[in-house]
C-alpha positions in Angstrom: 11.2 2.0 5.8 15.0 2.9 5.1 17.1 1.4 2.2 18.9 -1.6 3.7 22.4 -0.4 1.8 22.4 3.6 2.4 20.2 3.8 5.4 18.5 6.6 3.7 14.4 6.7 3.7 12.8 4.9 1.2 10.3 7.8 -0.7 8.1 4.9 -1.8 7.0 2.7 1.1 3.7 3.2 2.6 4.3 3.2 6.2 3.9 -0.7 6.6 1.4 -3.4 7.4 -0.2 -1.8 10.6 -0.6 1.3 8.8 -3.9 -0.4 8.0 -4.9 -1.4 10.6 -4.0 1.8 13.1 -5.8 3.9 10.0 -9.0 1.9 10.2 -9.7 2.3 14.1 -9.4 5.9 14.0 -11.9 6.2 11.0 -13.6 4.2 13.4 -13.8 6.4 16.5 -13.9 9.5 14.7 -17.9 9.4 13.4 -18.8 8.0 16.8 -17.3 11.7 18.4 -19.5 12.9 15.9 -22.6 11.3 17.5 -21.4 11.9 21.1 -21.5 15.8 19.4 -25.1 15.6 18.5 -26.2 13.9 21.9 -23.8 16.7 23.8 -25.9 19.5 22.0 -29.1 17.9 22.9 -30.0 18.4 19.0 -30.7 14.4 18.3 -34.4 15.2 18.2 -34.3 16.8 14.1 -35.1 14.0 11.1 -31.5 15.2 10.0 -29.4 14.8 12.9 -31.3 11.2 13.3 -30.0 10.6 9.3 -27.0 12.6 10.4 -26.5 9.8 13.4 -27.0 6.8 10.9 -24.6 7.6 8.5 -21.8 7.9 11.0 -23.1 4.3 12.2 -22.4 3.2 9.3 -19.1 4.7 8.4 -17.9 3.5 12.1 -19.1 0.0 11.3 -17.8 0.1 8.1 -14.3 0.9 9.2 -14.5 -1.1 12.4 -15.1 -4.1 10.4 -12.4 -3.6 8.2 -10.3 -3.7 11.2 -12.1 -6.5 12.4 -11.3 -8.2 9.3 -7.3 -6.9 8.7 -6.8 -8.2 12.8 -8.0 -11.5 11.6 -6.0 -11.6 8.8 -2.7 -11.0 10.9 -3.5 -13.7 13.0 -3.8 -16.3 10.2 -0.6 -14.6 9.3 1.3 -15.0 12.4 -0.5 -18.9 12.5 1.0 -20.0 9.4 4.0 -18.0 10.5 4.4 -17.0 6.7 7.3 -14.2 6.5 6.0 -11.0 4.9 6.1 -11.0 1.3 8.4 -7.5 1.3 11.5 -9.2 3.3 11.6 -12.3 0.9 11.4 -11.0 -2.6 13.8 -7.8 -2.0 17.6 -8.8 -2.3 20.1 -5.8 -2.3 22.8 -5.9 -5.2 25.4 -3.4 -5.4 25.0 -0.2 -3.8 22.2 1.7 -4.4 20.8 -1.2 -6.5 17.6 -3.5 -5.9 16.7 -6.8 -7.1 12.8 -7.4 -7.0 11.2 -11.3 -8.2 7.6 -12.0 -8.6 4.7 -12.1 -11.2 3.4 -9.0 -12.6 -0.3 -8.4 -11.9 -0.6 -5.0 -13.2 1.6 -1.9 -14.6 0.0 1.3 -14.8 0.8 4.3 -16.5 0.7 7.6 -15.9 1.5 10.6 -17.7 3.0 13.6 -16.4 3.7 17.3 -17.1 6.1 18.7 -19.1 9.7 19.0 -17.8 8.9 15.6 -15.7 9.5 12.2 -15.9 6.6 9.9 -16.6 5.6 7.1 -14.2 4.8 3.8 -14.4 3.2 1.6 -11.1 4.2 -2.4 -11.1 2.5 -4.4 -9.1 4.7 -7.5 -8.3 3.7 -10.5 -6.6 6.1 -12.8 -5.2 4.4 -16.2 -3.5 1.2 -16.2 -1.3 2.3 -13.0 0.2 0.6 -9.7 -0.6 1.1 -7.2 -3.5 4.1 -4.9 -3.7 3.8 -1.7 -5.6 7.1 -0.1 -7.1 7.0 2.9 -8.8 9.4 3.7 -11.7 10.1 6.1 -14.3 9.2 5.9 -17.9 6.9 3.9 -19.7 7.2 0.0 -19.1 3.7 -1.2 -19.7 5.5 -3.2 -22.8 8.5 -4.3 -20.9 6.3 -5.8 -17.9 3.6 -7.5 -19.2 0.6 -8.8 -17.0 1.3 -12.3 -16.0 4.7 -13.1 -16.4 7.5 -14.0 -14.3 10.4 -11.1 -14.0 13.3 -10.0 -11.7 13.9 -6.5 -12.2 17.3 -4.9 -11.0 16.8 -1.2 -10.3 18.5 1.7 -8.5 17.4 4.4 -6.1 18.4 7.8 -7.3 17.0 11.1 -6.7 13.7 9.9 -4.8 13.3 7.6 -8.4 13.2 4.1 -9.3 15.4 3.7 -12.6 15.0 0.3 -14.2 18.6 -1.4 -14.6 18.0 -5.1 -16.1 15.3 -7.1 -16.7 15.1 -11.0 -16.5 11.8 -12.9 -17.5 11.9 -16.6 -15.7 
């Protein structure tokens, strides 16, 4: 995902919705080429290739119904015809500047080494749409508390999220 103002590559998007779903069918496949590699070596006859066989079933059905499920869920999606959560709640402000509205379901905090900036990780909920994780520096488990109503204006600089202004509805 680029930044709608500079164009430049956003450093803190995950690759998008289908990311999912394209990661799931893979980790699908891949334990059931580990099965056609037992059968290929004609080995399938050992206790532990048979245990060997039955975990990768269940790792391929695992991740093939967590496809399964993430397809379905796209489809009640595109039903309702409900616009993605990230397009709505995103408005652009001056250049280089964000404005994000939602409630705050969670801000974690994490320390780092010396010489770096510390991190925080808001998740921000805006409707019935999904979760959006931002990640900014500093501490702002105080400033966002769980629950409540903000719009946070923040800028883009240095592959960082700086908090600008903070407005609790």
């Amino acid at each position: 995902m680029q930044a709608e103002e500079t164009g430049e590559p956003n450093p803190f998007h995950f690759g998008g919705e289908s990311m999912l779903l394209i990661a799931s069918l893979v980790l699908a496949i891949v334990p059931l080429l580990g099965i056609a590699y037992i059968f290929a070596q004609g080995s399938f006859d050992t206790v532990d290739n048979l245990f060997y066989a039955l975990i990768l079933l269940s790792m391929s059905g695992v991740m093939a119904a967590n496809a399964v499920a993430e397809w379905r869920r796209r489809q009640r999606v595109a039903r309702a015809g409900l616009v993605p959560a990230r397009r709505a709640q995103l408005a652009a402000s001056a250049a280089g500047t964000f404005t994000e509205r939602g409630l705050v379901e969670d801000v974690l905090f994490f320390e780092s080494p010396i010489g770096q900036p510390d991190k925080s990780i808001v998740t921000l909920r805006s409707g019935r749409g999904p979760a959006r994780l931002l990640f900014f520096e500093g501490d702002l488990r105080n400033q966002l508390p769980a629950g409540h109503q903000v719009e946070v204006t923040y800028e883009a600089q240095n592959g960082a999220n700086r908090v600008l202004a903070l407005s609790y509805k």
